[in-house]
BANURO-890653 format. One record per residue: x, y, z of N, C-alpha, C, O, CB in turn; residue in three letters. Coordinates in steps of 0.02 Angstrom, whole numbers, padded with zeros to 5 digits, always signed. Glycine has a CB too. Example, Ala and Ser with C-alpha at 12.3 -4.5 7.8 and 13.67 -1.06 7.14 Angstrom:
<timis>
+00660-00284+00390+00615-00225+00390+00660-00165+00390+00712-00166+00423+00565-00224+00452ALA +00642-00112+00354+00684-00053+00357+00645+00002+00394+00670+00057+00402+00704-00030+00286SER 
</timis>
This chain:
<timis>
-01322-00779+00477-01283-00719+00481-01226-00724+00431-01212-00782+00416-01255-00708+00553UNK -01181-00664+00392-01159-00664+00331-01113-00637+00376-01121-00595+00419-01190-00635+00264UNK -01041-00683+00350-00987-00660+00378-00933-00676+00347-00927-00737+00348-00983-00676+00434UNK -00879-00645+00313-00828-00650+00275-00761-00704+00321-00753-00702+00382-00808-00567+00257UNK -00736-00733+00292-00700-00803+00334-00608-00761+00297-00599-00744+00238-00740-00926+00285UNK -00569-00758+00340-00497-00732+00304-00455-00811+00349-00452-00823+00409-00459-00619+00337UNK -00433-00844+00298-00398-00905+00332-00315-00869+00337-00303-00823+00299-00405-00991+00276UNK -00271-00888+00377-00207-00866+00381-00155-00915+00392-00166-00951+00441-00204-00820+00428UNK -00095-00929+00355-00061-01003+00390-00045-00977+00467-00062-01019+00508+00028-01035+00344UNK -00015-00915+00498+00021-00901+00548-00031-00877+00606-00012-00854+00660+00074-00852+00527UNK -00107-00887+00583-00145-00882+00640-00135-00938+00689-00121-00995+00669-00212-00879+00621UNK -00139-00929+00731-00177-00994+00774-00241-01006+00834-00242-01047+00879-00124-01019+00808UNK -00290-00957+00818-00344-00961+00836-00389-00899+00804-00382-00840+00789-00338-00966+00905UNK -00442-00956+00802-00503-00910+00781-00522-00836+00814-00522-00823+00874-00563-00953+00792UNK -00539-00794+00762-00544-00734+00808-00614-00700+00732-00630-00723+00677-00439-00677+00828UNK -00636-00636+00773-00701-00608+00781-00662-00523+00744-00607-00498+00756-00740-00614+00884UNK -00700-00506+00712-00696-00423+00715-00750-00392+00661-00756-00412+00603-00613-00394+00693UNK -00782-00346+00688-00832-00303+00635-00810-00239+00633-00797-00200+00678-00910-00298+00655UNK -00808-00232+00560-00770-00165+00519-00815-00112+00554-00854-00128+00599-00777-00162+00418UNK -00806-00038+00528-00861+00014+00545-00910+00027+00496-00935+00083+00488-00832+00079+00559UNK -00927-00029+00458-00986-00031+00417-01035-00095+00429-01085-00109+00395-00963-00030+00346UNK -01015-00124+00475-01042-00175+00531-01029-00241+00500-01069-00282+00524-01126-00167+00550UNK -00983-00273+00451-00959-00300+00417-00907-00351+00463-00851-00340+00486-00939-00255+00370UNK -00963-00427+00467-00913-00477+00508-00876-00503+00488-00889-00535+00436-00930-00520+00536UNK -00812-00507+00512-00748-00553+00474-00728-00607+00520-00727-00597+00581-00673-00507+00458UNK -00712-00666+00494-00679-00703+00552-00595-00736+00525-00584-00779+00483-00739-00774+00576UNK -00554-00704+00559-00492-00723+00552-00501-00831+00568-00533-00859+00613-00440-00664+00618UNK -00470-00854+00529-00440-00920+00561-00391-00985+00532-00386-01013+00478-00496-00950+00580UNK -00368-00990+00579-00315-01036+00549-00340-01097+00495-00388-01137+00497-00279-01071+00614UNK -00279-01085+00442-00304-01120+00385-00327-01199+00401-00378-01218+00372-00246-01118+00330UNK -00309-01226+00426-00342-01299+00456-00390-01317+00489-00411-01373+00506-00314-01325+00489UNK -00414-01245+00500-00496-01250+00537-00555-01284+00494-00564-01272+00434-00528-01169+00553UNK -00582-01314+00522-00645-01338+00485-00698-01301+00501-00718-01281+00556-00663-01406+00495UNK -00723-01294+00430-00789-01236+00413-00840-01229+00466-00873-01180+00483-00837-01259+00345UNK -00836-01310+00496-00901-01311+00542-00899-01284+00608-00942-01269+00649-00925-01377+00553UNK -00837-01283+00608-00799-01257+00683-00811-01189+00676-00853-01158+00710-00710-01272+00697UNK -00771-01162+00629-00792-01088+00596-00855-01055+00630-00859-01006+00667-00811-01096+00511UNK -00916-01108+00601-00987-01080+00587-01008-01097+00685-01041-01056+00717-01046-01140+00505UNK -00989-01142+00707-01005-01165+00783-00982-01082+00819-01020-01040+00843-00944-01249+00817UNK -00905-01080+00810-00891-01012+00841-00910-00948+00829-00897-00905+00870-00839-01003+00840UNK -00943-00934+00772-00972-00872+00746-01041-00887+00797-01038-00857+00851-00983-00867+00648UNK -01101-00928+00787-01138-00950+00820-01131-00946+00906-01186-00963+00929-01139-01005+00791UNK -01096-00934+00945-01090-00934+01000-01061-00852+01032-01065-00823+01086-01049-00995+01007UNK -01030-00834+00962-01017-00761+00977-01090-00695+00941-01085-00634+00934-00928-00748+00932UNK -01127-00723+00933-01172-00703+00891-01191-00635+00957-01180-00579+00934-01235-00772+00862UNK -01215-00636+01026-01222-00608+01075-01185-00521+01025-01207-00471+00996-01180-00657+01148UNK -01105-00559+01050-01057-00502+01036-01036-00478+00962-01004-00427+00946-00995-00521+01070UNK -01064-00531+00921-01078-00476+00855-01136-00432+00850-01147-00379+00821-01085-00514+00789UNK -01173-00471+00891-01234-00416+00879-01231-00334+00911-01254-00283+00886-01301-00451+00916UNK -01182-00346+00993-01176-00304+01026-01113-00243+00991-01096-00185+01007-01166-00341+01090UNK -01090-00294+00935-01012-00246+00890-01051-00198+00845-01028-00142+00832-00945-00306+00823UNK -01093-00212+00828-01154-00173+00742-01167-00145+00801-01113-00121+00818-01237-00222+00675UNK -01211-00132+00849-01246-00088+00875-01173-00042+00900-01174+00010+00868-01304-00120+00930UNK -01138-00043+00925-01100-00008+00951-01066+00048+00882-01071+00110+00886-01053-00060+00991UNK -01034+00013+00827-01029+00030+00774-01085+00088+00729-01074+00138+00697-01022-00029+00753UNK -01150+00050+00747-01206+00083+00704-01193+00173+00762-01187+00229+00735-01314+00022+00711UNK -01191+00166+00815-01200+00226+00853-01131+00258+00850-01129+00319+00840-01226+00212+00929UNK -01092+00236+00854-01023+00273+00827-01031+00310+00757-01018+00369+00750-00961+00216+00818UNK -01051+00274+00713-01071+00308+00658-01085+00365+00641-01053+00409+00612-01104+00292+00644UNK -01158+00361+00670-01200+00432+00694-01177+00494+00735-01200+00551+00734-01252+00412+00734UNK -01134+00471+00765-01104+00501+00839-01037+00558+00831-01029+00616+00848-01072+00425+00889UNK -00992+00504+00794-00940+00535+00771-00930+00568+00694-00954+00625+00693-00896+00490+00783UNK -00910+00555+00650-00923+00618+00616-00977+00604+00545-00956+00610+00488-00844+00650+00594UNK -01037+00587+00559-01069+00579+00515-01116+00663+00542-01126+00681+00600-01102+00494+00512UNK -01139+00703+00476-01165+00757+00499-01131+00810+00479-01076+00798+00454-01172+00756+00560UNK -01148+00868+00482-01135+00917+00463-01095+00968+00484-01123+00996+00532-01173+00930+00456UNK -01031+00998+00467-00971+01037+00468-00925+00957+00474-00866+00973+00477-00965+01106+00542UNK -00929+00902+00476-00869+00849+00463-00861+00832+00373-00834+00781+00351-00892+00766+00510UNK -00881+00872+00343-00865+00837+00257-00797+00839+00262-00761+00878+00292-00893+00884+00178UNK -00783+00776+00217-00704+00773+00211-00686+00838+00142-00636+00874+00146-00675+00673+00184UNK -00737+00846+00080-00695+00896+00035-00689+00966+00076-00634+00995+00076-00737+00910-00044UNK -00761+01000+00121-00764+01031+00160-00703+01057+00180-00681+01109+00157-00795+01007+00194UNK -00667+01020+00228-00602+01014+00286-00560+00986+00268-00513+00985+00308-00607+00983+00347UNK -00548+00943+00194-00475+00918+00175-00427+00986+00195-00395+00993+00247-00467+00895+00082UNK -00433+01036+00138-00382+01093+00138-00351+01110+00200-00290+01107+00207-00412+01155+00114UNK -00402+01131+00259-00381+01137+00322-00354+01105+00351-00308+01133+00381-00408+01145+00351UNK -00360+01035+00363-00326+00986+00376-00261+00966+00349-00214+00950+00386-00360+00949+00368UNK -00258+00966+00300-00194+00965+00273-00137+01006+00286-00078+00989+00283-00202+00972+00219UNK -00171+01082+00307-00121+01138+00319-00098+01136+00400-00049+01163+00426-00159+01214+00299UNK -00162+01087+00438-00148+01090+00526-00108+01028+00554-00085+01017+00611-00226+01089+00571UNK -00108+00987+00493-00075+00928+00500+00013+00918+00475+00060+00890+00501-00121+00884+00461UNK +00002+00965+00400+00057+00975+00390+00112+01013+00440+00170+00995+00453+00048+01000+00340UNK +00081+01063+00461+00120+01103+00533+00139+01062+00581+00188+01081+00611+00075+01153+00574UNK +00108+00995+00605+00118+00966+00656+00193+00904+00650+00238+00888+00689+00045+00937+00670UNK +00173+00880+00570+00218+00848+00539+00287+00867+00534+00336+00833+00551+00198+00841+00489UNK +00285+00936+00502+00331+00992+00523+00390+00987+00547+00447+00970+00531+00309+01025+00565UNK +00348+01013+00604+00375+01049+00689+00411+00973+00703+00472+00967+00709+00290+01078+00767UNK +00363+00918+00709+00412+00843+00751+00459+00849+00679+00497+00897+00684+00354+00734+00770UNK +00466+00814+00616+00509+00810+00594+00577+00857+00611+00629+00828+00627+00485+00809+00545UNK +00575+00934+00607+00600+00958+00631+00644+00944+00705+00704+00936+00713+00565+00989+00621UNK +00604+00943+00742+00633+00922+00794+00663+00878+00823+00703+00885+00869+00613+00926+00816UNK +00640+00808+00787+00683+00726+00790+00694+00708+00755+00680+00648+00756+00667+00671+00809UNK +00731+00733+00684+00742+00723+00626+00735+00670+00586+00779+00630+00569+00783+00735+00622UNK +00667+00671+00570+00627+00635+00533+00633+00666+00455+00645+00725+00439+00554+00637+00566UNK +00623+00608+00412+00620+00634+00347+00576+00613+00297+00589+00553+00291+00672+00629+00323UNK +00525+00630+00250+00473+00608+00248+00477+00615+00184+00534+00635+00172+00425+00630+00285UNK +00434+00607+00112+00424+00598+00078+00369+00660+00049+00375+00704+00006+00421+00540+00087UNK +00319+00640+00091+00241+00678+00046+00199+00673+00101+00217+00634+00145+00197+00632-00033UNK +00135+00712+00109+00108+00709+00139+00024+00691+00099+00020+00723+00046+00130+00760+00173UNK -00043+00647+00115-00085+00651+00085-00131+00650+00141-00118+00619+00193-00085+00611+00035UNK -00198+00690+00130-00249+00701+00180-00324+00643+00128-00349+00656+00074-00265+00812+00191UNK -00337+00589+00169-00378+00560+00126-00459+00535+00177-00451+00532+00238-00328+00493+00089UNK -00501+00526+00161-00590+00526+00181-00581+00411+00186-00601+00370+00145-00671+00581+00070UNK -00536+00397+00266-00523+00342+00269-00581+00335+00328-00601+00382+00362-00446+00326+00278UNK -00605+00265+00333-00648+00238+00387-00613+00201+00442-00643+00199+00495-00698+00194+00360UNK -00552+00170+00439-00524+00126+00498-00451+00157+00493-00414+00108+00484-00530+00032+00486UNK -00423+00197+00494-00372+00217+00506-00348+00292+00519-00351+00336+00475-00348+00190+00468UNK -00328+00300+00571-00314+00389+00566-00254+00394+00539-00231+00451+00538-00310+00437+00639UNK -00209+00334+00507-00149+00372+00477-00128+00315+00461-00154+00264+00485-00099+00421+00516UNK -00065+00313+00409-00029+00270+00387+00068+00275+00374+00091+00310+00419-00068+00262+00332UNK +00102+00260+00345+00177+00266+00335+00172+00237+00261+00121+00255+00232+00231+00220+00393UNK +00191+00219+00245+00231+00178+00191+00306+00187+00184+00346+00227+00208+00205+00193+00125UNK +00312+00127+00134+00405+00111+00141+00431+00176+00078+00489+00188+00059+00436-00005+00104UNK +00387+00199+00063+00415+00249+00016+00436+00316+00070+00463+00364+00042+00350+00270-00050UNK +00428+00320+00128+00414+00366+00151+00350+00425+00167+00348+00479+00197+00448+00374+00131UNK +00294+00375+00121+00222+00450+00118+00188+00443+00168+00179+00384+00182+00156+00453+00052UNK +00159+00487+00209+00119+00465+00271+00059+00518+00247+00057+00571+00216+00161+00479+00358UNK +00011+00473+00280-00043+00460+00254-00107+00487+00299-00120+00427+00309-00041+00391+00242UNK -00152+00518+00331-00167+00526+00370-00252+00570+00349-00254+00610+00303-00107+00549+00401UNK -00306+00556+00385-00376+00559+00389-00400+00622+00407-00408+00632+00467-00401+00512+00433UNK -00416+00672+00362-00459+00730+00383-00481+00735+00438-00475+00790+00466-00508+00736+00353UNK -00514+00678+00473-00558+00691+00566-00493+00682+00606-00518+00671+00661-00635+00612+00603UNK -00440+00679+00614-00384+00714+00627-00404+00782+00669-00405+00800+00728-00347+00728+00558UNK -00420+00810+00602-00438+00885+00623-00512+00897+00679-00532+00954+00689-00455+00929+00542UNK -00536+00855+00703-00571+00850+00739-00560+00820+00801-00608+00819+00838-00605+00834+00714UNK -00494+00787+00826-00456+00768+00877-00431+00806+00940-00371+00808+00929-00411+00749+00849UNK -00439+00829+00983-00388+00854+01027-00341+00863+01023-00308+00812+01032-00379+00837+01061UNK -00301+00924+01011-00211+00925+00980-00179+00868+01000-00154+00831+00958-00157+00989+01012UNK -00175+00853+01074-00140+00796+01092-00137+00741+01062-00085+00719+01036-00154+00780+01137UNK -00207+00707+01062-00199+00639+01012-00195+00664+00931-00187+00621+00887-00276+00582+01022UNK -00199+00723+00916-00199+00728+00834-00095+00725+00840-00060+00702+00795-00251+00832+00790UNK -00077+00746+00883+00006+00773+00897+00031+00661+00907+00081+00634+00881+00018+00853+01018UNK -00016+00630+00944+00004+00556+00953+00019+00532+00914+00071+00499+00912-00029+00515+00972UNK -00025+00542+00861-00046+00486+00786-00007+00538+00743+00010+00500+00698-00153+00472+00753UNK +00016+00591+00728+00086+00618+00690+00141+00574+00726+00152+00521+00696+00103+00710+00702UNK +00165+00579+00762+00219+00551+00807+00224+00478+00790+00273+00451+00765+00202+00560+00886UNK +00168+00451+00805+00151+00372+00775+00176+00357+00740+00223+00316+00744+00100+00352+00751UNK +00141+00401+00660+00165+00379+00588+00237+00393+00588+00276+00350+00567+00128+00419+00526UNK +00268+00476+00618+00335+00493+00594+00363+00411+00623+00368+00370+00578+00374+00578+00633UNK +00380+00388+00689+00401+00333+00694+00399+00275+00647+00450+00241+00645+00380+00321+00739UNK +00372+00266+00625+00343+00216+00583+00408+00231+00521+00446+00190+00496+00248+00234+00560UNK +00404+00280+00512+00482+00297+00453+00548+00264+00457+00596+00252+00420+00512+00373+00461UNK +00529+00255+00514+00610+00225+00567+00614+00155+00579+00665+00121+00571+00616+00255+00654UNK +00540+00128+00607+00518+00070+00614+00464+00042+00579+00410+00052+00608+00510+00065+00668UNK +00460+00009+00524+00392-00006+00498+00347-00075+00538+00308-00116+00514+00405-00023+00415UNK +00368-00067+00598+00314-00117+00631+00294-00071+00709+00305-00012+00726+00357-00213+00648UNK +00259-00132+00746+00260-00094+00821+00283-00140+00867+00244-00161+00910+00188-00067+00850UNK +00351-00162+00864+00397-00184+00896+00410-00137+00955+00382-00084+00966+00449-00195+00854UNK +00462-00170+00994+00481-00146+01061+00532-00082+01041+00541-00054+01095+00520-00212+01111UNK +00561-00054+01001+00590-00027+00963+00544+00026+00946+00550+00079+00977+00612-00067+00918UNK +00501+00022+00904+00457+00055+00887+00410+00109+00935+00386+00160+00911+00429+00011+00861UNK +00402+00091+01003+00359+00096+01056+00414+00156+01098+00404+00212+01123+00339+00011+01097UNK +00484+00107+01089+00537+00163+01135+00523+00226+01088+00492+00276+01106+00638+00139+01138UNK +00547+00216+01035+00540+00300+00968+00496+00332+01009+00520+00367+01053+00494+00292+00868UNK +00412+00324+01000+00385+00347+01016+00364+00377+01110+00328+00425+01124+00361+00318+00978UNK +00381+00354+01134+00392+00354+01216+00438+00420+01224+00424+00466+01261+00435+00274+01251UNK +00496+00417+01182+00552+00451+01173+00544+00524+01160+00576+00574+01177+00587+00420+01123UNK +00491+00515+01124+00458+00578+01089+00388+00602+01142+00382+00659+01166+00427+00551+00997UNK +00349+00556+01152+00275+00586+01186+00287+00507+01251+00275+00451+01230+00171+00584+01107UNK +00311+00516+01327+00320+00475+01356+00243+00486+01359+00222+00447+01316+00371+00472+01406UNK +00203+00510+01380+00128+00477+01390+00083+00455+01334+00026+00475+01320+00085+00524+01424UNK +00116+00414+01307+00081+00401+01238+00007+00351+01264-00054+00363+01262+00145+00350+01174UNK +00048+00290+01288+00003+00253+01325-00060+00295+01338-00108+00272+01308+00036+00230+01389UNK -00073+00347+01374-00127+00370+01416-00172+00403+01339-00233+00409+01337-00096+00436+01491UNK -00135+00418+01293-00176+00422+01227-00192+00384+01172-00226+00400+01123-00157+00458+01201UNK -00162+00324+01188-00184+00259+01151-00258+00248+01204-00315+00252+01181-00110+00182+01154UNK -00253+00243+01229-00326+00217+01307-00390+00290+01263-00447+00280+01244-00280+00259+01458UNK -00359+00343+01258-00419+00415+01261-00430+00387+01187-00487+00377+01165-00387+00523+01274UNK -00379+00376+01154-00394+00393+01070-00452+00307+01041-00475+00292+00986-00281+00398+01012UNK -00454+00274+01100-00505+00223+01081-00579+00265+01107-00627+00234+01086-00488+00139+01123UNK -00590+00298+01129-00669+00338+01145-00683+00368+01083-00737+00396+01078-00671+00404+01208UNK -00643+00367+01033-00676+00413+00964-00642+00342+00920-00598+00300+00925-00633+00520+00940UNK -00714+00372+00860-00734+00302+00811-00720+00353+00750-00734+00413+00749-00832+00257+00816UNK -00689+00315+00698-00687+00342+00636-00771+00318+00600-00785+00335+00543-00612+00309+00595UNK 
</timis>
């Protein structure tokens, strides 16, 4: 089995994850020996196999198919997202930079330290609520660039049931 190895000094245990192109990685601490590496990939093999299949059907499921093209629905998206960006800035005085609508596979949104937030066309395919979470998310993120205890109040502050849409917003796969 073909699996990409990312060593880290500040890991301290081996760990498992497959991208949404079914692509195995294994995080592990730089002092691990290769063989250990290859023993633990080998024993998780069950649950990589069970990660690709889960992945391969997410694929299919969520927005692969027709009326999801990203050139399709950029424009729209951009204009339903920008409104949402908006309205919270507006309202908790947030201040932002730029806005970009981009055709991403593992992320519904981003920040940067420049201020640009960043955020995924299938957005527009979200439930206002969690599309309203993950604005809120990033605007925080302006304020806090991590997800510290700090970070979590911002947002709480803004959408106290965030929690209950972090839990919904894992049932949909980019």
């Amino acid at each position: 089995m073909e699996y990409s190895i990312i060593r880290r000094t500040r890991t301290r245990r081996i760990t498992l994850s497959v991208t949404a192109k079914g692509i195995v990685r294994v995080t592990a601490p730089v002092l691990v020996p290769r063989a250990m590496i290859e023993r633990f990939v080998q024993a998780k093999k069950t649950w990589i196999d069970d990660a690709r299949e889960k992945m391969k059907m997410h694929r299919k499921s969520s927005f692969d198919g027709r009326g999801y093209s990203y050139h399709a629905n950029k424009a729209r998206a951009k204009k339903v997202i920008s409104e949402r960006v908006k309205y919270f800035a507006e309202q908790y005085g947030f201040e932002y930079a730029r806005i970009s609508i981009k055709n991403t596979s593992s992320r519904w949104g981003s920040c940067s330290t420049q201020g640009n937030l960043n955020f995924t066309y299938k957005l527009l395919f979200l439930p206002d609520h969690l599309r309203d979470y993950i604005v809120v998310h990033e605007l925080c993120h302006l304020r806090q660039h991590n997800h510290s205890k700090k970070f979590w109040a911002a947002v709480a502050s803004i959408l106290p049931e965030y929690q209950e849409h972090v839990r919904e917003l894992k049932k949909y796969r980019l």
